[in-house]
C-alpha positions as CSV (number, residue, x, y, z in Angstrom):
1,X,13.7,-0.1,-24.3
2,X,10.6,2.0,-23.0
3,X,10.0,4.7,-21.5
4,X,8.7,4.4,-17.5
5,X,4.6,5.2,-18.3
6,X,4.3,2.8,-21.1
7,X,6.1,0.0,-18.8
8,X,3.5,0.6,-16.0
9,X,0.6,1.2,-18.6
10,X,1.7,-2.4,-19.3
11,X,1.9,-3.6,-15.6
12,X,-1.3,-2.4,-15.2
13,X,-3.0,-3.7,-18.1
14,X,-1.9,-7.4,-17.0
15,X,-2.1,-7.4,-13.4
16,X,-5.7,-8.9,-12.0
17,X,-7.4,-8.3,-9.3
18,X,-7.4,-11.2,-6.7
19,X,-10.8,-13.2,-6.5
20,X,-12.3,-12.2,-3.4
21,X,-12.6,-14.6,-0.2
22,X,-13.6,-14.7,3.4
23,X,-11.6,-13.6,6.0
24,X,-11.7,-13.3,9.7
25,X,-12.4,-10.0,10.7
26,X,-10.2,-10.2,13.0
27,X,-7.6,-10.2,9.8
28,X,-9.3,-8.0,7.7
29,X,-7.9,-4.5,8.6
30,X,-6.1,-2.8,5.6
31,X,-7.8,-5.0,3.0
32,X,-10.6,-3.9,0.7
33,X,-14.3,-4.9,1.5
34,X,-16.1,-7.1,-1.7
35,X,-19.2,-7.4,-0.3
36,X,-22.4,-4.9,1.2
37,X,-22.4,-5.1,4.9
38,X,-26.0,-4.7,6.6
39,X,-26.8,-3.8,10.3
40,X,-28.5,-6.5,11.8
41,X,-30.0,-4.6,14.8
42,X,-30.5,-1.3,15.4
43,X,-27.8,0.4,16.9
44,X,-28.0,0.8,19.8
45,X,-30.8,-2.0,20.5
46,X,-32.2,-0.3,23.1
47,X,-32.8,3.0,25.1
48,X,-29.3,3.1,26.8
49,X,-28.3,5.2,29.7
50,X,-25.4,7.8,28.0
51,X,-23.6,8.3,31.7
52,X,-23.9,7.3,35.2
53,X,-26.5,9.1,36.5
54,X,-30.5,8.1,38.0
55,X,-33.4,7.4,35.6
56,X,-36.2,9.5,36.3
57,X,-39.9,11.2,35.1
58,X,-38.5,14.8,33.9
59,X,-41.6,16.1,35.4
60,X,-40.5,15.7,38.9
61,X,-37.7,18.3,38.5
62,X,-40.0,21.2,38.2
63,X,-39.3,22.6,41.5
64,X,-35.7,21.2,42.7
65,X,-34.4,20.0,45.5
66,X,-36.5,17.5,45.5
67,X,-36.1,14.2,46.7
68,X,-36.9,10.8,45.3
69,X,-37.3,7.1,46.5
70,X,-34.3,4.9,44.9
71,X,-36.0,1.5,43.7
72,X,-34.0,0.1,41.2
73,X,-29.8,0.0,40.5
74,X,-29.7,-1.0,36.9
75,X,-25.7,-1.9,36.0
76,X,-24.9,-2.6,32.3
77,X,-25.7,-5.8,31.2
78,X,-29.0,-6.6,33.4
79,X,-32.6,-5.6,32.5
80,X,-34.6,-3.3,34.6
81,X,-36.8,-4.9,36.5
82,X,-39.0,-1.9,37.6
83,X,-41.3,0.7,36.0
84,X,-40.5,3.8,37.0
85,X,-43.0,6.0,38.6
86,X,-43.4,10.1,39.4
87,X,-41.3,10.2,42.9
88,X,-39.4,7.2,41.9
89,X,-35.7,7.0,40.7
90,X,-33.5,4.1,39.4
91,X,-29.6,4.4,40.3
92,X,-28.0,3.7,36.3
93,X,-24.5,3.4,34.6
94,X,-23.3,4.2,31.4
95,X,-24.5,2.1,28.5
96,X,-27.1,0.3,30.8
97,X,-31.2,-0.2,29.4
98,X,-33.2,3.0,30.5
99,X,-35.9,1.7,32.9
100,X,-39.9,1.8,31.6
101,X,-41.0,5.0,32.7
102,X,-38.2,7.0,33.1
103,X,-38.1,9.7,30.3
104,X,-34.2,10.9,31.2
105,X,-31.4,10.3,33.3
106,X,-29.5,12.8,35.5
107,X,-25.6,13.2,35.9
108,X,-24.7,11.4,39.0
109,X,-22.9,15.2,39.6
110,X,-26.3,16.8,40.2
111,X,-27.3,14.0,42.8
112,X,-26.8,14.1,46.1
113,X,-27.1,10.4,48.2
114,X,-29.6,10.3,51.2
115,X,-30.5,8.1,53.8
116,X,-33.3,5.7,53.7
117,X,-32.8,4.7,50.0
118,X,-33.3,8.5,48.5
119,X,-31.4,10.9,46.1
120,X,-31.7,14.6,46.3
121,X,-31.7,15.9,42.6
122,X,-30.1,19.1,42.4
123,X,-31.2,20.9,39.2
124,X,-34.0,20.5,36.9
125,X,-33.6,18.5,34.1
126,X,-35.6,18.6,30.8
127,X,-36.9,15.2,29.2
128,X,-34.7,13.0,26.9
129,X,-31.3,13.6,28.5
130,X,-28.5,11.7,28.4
131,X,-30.1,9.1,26.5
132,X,-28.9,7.0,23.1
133,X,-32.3,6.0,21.9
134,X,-32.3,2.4,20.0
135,X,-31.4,2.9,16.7
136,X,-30.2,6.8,17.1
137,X,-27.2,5.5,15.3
138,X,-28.1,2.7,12.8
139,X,-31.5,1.4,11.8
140,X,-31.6,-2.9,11.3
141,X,-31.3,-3.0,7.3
142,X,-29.2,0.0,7.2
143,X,-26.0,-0.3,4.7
144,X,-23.4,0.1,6.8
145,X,-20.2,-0.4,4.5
146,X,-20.2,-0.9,0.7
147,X,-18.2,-2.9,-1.5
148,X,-14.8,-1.5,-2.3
149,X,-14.2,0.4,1.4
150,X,-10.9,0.5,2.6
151,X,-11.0,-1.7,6.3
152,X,-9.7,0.5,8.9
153,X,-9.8,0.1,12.6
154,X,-13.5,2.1,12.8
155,X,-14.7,-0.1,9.7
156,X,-13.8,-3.4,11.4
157,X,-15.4,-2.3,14.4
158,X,-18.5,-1.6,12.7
159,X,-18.1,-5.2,10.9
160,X,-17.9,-6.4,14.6
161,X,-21.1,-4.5,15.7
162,X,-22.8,-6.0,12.7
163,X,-22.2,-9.5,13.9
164,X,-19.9,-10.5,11.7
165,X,-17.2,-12.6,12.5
166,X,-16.1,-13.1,8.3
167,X,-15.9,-10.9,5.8
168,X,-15.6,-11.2,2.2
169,X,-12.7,-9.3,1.0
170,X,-9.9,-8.9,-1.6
171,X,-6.8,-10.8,0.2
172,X,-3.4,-10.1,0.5
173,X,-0.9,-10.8,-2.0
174,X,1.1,-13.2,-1.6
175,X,4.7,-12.1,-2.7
176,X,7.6,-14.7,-2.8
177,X,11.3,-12.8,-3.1
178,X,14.3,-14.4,-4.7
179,X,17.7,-13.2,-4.8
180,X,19.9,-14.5,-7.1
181,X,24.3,-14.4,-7.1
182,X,27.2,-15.9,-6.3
183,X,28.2,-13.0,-4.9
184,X,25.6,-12.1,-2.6
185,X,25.7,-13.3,1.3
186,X,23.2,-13.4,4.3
187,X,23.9,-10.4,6.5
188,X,24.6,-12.7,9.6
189,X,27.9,-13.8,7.1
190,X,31.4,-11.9,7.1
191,X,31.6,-11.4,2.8
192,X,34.7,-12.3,1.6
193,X,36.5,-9.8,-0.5
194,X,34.3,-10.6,-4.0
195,X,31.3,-10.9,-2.0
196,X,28.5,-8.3,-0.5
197,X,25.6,-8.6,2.0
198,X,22.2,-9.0,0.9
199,X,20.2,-5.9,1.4
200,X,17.9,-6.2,-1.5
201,X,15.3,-8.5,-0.3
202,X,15.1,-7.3,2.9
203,X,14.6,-3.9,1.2
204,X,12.1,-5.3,-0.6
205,X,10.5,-7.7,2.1
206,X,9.9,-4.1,4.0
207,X,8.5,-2.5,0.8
208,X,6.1,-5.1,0.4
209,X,4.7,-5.5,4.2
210,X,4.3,-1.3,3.6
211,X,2.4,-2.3,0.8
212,X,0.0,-4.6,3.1
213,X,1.0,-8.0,1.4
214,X,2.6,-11.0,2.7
215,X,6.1,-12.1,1.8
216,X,8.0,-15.2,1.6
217,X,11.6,-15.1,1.5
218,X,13.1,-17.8,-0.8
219,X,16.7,-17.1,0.0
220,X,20.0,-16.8,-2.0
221,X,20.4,-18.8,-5.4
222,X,24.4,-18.9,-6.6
223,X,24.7,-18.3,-10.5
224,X,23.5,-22.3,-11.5
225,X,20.7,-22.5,-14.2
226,X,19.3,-25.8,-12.1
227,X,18.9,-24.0,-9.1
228,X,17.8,-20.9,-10.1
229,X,15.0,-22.3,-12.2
230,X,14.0,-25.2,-9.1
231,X,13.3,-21.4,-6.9
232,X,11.8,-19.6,-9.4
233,X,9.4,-22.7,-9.8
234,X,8.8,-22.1,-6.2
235,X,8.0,-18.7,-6.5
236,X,5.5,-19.1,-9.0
237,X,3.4,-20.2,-6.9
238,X,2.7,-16.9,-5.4
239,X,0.5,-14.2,-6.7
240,X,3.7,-12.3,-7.4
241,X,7.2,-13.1,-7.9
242,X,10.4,-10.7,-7.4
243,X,13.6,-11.5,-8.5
244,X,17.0,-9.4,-7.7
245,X,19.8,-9.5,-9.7
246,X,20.7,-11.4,-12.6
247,X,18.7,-9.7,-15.1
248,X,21.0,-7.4,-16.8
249,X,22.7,-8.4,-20.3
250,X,25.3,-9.6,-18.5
251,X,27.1,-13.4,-19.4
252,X,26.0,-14.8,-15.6
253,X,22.8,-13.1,-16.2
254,X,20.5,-15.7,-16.5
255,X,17.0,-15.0,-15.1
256,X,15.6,-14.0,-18.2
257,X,16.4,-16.9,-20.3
258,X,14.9,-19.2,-17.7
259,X,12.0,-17.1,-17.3
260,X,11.1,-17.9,-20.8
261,X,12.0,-21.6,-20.6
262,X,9.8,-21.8,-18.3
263,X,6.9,-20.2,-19.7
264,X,7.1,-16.9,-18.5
265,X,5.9,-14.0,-21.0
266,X,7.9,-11.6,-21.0
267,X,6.2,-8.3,-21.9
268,X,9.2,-5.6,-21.4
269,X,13.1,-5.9,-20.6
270,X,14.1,-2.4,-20.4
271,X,12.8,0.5,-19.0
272,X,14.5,4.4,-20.3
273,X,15.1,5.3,-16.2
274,X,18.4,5.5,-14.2
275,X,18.9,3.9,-11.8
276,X,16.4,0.6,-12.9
277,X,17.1,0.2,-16.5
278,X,17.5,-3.4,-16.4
279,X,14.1,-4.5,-15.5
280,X,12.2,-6.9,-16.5
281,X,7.9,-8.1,-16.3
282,X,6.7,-11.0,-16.7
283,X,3.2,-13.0,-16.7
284,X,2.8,-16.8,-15.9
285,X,-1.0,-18.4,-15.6
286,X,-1.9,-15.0,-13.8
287,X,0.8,-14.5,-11.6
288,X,3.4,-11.4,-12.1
289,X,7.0,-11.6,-12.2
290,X,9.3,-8.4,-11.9
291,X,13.2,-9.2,-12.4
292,X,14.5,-6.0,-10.4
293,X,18.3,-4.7,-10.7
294,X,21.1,-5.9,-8.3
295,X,21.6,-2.6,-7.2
296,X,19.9,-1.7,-4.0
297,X,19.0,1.9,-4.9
298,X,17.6,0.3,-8.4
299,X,15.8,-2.4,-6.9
300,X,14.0,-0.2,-4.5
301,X,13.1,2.5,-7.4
302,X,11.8,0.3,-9.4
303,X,9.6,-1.8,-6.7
304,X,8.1,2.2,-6.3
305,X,7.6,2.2,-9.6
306,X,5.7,-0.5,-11.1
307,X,5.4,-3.1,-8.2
308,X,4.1,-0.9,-5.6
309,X,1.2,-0.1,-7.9
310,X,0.6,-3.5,-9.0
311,X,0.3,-5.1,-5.9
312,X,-2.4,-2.1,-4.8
313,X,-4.5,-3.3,-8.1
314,X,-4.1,-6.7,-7.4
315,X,-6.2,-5.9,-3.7
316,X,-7.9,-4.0,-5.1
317,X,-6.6,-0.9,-4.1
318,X,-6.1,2.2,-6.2
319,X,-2.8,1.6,-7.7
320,X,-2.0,5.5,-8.3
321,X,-3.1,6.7,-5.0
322,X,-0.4,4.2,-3.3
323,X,2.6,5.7,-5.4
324,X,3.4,8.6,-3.3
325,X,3.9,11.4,-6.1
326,X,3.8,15.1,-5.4
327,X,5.5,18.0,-6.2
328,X,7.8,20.5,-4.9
329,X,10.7,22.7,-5.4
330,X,14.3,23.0,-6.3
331,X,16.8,24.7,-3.9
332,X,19.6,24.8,-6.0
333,X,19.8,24.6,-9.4
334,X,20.2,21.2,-10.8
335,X,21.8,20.1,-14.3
336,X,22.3,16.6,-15.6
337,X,22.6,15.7,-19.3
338,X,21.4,12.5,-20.0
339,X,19.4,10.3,-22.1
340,X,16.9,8.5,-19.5
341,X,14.5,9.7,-17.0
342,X,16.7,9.8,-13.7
343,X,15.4,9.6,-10.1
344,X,17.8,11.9,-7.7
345,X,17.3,10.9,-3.7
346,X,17.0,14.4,-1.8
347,X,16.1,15.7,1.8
348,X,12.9,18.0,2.3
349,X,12.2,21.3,4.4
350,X,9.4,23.5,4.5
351,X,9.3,27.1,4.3
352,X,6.7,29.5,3.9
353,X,4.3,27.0,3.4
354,X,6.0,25.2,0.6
355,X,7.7,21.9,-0.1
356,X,11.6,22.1,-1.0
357,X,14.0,19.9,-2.0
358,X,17.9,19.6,-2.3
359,X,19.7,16.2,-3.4
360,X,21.5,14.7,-1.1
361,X,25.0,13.1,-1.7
362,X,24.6,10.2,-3.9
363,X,27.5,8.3,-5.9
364,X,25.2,6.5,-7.5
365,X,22.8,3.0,-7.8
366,X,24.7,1.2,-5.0
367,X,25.0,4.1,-2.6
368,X,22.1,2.8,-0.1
369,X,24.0,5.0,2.1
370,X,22.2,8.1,0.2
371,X,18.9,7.2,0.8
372,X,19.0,7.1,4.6
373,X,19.6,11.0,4.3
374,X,17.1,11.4,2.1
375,X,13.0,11.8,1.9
376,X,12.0,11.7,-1.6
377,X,13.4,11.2,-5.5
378,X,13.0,14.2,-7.7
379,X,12.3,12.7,-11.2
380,X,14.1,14.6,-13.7
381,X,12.4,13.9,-17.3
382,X,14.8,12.5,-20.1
383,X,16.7,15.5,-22.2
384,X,15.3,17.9,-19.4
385,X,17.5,20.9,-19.7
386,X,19.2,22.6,-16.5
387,X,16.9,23.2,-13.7
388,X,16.8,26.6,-12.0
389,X,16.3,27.1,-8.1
390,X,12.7,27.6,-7.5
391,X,11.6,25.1,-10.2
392,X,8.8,23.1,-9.5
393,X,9.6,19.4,-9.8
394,X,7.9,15.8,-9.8
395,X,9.0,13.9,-6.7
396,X,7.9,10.8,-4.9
397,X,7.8,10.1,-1.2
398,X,10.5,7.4,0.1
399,X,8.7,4.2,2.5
400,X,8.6,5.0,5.4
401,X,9.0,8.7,5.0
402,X,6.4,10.5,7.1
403,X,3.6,12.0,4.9
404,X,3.8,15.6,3.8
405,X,0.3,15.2,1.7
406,X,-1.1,18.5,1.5
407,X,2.2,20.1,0.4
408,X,3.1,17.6,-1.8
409,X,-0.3,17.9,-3.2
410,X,0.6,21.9,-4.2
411,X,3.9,21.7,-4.5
């Protein structure tokens, strides 16, 4: 058995990175960029109009009211047509090419219409208003996003602006999920008596869309060595393979043994936490396999714990940034004597500017009950004597928990 860092120093060290493809940009968002993106054309490609308003010489505002002769109305999307002259004005909207000539453009606001094709302009205006020059914002040849960016909804609009339809990226994961029992039902079945719904995977199927991969659900397997090894053949075939249940020493336990029979490597069995001891990693030709607990509050522990962080790495993400540790503290004092590092669901409040936490009712690995009432786990480190209220502790943020960085950061 080892302890919970040397397991994930272990996941870490044998989980690649994904080759990089292209994608559509389109799907790119939330994925990690794997090539240097260039601007193609300046930005913007030409003297644009920044409001509605009339293009005119600046000059001719020296002494205002003054009215001049409307030649032009220039709507985005057309060329002008006209230079403009001293006395001479071209009606414009937002975003539209300033006319030759014209050295700003005047808020519609400070207009006045008049007869006869004329505008009264109201105030004077300096030169260079209210226009985006070409290129104000990007230069052609400019590096507009490098290698190893995080896609967000600004970046795959500036992938967009750059004309680029693909992008080479680091893809999604593809995650297969396999639960395993004869004792385990769909939810949309009544369980008999010896029988319980199957939360796990859909648990975990949540856990790993949070994560930004893709999932495919293999179903149920009962307790047959045939039909467990035909799915987890299936599985394989993914980047990353999680199994739940059946991984324990028990005598119906028998995911490990066909793991190796299959060619699996197995690189740890055990892990010194509670709940989650009975985990297991695995490697096969470059895919991962995690064997998680049974029970629900186990299997989503330990997905936190060492899947989580290998699924960032394989995209390319920074696996420790995606775990969702902080600090905060105790309030009430907490005592537990045990062996292995435990992980305690508790509820959150804040108050004078610090994090604090409380454990929540919990009866245990199964109690899924617990964790709806709670925000985060307080790790309490193995042999770790009583803890006193106002102790700073370790915790992580639940999925799904709305983000208390900056306090979680200090503790």
């Amino acid at each position: 058995m080892i302890d919970a860092e040397e397991a994930l120093g272990i996941v870490l060290q044998k989980t690649k990175r994904l080759a990089s493809r292209p994608v559509r940009v389109l799907d790119s968002c939330g994925l990690i960029l794997a090539e240097k993106v260039k601007a193609d054309t300046d930005n913007p490609p030409f003297n644009s109009s920044a409001m509605d308003g009339f293009a005119i010489v600046a000059s001719d505002t020296a002494k205002v009211p003054v009215l001049l002769e409307v030649i032009e109305e220039i709507p985005a999307g057309k060329w002008p047509g006209k230079k403009i002259s001293p006395g001479q004005a071209a009606k414009i909207m937002t975003g539209a090419p300033v006319p030759p000539g014209a050295d700003t453009v005047i808020m519609v606001e400070d207009t006045e219409p008049v007869a006869g094709g004329r505008v009264r302009i109201l105030r004077k205006i300096a030169s260079g208003q209210n226009i985006r020059y070409q290129g104000e914002n990007i230069k052609k040849g400019e590096v507009l996003l490098q290698p190893q960016t995080l896609l967000g909804p600004a970046e795959v609009g500036l992938l967009a602006s750059a004309g680029k339809a693909q992008v080479k990226v680091t893809p999604r994961a593809e995650v297969a999920i396999l639960a395993t029992g004869d004792e385990v039902v769909e939810p949309d079945r009544k369980p008999r008596p010896w029988q319980i719904r199957n939360s796990n995977s859909y648990t975990l199927s949540a856990q790993v869309r949070g994560c930004g991969a893709n999932h495919q659900y293999l179903g149920i397997v009962p307790d047959d060595k045939q039909k467990i090894r035909k799915a987890i053949r299936r599985g394989l075939k993914s980047d990353c393979l999680i199994i739940t249940g059946g991984v324990s020493v028990g005598e119906y336990d028998l995911v490990g043994d066909i793991l190796q029979k299959i060619g699996v490597r197995i690189h740890f069995h055990t892990v010194n936490i509670k709940p989650g001891k009975p985990t297991v990693f695995g490697t096969f030709r470059g895919k991962v396999v995690f064997g998680l607990p049974g029970n629900p509050v186990s299997s989503l522990v330990t997905f936190e714990l060492f899947v989580r962080p290998a699924l960032a790495k394989m995209m390319g993400k920074d696996e420790m940034a995606h775990m969702h540790w902080g600090w905060a503290y105790l309030a009430q004092r907490f005592a537990l004597k045990r062996k292995r590092r435990q992980f305690i669901p508790a509820t959150a409040s804040l108050r004078k500017g610090r994090l604090w936490v409380r454990p929540v009712k919990y009866r245990g690995s199964a109690d899924l009950v617990a964790l709806r009432d709670a925000e985060y786990f307080i790790e309490i480190p193995p042999e770790a004597p009583a803890l006193s209220k106002g102790e700073r502790v370790r915790i992580f943020r639940l999925p799904g928990r709305p983000s208390t960085s900056a306090l979680e950061a200090q503790g």
